[in-house]
C-alpha positions as protocol buffer text, in pm:
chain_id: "A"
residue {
  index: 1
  type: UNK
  ca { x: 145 y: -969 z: -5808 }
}
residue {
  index: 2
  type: UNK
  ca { x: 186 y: -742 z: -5519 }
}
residue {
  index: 3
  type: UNK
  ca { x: -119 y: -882 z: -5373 }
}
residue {
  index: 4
  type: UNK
  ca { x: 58 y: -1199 z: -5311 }
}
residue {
  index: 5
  type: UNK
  ca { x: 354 y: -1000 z: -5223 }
}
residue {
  index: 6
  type: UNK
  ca { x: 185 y: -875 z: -4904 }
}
residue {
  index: 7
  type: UNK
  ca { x: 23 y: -1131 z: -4811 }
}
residue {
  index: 8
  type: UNK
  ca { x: 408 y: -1297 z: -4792 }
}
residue {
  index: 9
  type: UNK
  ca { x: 519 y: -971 z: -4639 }
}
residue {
  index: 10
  type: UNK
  ca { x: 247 y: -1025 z: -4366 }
}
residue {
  index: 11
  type: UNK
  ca { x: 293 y: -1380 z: -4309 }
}
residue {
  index: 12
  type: UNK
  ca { x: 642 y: -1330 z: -4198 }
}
residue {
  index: 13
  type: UNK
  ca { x: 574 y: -1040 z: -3970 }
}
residue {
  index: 14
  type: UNK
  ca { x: 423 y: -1294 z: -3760 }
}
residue {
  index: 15
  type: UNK
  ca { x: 794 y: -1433 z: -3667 }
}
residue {
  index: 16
  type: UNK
  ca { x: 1023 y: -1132 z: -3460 }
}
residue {
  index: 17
  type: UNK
  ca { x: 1320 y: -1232 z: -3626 }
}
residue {
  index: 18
  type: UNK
  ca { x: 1233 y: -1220 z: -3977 }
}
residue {
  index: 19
  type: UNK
  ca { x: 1014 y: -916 z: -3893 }
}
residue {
  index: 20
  type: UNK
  ca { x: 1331 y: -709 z: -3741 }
}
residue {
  index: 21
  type: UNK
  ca { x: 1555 y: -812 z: -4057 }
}
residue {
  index: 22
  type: UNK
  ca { x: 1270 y: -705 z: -4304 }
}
residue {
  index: 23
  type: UNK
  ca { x: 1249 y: -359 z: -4126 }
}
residue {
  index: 24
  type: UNK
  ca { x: 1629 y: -352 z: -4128 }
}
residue {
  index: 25
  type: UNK
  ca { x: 1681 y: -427 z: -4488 }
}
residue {
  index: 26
  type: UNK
  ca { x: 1417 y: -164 z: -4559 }
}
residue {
  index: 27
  type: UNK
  ca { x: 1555 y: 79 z: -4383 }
}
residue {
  index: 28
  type: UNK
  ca { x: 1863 y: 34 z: -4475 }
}
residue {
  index: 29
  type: UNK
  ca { x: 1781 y: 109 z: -4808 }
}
residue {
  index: 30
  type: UNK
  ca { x: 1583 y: 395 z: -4771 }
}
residue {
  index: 31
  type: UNK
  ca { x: 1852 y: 562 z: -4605 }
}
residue {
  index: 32
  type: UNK
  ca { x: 2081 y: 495 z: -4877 }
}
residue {
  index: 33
  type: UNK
  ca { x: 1842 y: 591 z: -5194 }
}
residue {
  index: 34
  type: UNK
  ca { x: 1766 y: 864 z: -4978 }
}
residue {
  index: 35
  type: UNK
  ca { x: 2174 y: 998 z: -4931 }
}
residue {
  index: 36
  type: UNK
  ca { x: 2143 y: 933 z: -5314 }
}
residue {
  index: 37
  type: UNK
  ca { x: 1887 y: 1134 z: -5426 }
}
residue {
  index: 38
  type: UNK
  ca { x: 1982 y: 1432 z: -5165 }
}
residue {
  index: 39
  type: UNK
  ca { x: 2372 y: 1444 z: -5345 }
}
residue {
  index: 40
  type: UNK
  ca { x: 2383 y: 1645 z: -5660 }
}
residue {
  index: 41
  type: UNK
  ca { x: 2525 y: 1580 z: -5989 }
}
residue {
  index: 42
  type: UNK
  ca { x: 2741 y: 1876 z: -5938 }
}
residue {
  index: 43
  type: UNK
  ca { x: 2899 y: 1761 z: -5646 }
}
residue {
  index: 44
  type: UNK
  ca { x: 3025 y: 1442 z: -5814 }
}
residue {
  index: 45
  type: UNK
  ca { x: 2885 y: 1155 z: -5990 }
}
residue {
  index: 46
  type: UNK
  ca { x: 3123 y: 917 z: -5823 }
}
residue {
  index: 47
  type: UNK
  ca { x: 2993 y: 996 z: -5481 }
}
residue {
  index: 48
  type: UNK
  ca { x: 2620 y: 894 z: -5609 }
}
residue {
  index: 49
  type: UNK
  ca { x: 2749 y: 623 z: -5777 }
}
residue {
  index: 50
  type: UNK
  ca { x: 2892 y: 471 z: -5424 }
}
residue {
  index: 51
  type: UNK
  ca { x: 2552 y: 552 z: -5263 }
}
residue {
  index: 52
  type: UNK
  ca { x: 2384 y: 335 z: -5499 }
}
residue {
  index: 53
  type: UNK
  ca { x: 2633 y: 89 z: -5537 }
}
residue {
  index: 54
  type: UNK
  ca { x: 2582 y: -6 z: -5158 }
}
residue {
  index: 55
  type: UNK
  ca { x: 2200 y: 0 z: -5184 }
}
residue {
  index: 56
  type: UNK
  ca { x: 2269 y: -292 z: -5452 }
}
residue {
  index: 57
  type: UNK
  ca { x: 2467 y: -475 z: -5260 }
}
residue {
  index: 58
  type: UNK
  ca { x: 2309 y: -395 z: -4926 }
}
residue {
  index: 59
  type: UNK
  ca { x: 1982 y: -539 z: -5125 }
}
residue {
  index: 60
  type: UNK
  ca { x: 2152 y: -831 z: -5212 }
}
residue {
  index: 61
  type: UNK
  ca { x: 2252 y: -931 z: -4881 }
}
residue {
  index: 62
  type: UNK
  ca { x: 1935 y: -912 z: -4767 }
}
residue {
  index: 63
  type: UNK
  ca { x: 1822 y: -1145 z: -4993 }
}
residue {
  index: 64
  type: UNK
  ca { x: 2098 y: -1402 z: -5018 }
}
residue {
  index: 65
  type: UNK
  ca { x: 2027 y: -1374 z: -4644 }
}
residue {
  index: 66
  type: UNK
  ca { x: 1650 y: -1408 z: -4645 }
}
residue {
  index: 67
  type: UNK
  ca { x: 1695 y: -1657 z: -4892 }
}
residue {
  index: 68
  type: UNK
  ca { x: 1935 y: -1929 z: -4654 }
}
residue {
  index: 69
  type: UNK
  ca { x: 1650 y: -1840 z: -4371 }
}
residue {
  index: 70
  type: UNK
  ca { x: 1428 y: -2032 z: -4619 }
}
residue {
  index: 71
  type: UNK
  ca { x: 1635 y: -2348 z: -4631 }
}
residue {
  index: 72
  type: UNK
  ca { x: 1777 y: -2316 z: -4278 }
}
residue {
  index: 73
  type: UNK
  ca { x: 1605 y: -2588 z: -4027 }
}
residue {
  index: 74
  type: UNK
  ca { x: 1417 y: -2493 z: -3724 }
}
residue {
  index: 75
  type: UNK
  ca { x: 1115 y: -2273 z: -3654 }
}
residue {
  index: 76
  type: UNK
  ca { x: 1248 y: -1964 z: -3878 }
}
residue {
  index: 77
  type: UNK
  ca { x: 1311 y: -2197 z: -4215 }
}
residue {
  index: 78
  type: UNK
  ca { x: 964 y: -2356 z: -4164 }
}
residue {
  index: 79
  type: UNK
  ca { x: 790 y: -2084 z: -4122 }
}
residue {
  index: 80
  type: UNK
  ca { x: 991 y: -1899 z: -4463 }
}
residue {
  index: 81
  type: UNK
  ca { x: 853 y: -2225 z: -4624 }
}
residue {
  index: 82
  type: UNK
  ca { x: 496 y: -2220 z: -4527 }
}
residue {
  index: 83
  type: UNK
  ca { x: 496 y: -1908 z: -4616 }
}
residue {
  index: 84
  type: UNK
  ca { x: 625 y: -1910 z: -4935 }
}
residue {
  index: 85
  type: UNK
  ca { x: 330 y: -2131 z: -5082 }
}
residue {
  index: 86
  type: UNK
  ca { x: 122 y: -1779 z: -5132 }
}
């Protein structure tokens, strides 16, 4: 499974665009799981809570977004779909 999930992964590195939202969306992230883990319980569940509420959602975006690349026309939707056949 995650042999086929790099091999996607490297596939679209080849196009800029995709390549600069991937590293966004992943970044991104990381920063929020990482203003997660560095709050304490003590200082307020709600506060984590928020943090990983917007990693969700910040993950879902960049799917739903990712996602529409793949049916968009053009270069960028092509290449999503060629790619996808891993």
């Amino acid at each position: 499974m995650s042999f086929y999930f790099l091999s996607f992964l490297l596939c679209l590195i080849s196009d800029f665009a995709l390549a600069s939202l991937i590293s966004f969306e992943a970044m991104s992230c990381s920063l929020y799981f990482y203003m997660l883990n560095s709050v304490s319980f003590d200082s307020g569940f709600y506060f984590s809570s928020i943090f990983l509420l917007v990693a969700v959602c910040e993950g879902v975006l960049g799917l739903s977004i990712f996602t529409s690349m793949g049916f968009s026309p053009g270069k960028t939707g092509s290449m999503v779909r060629s790619c996808s056949k891993f």
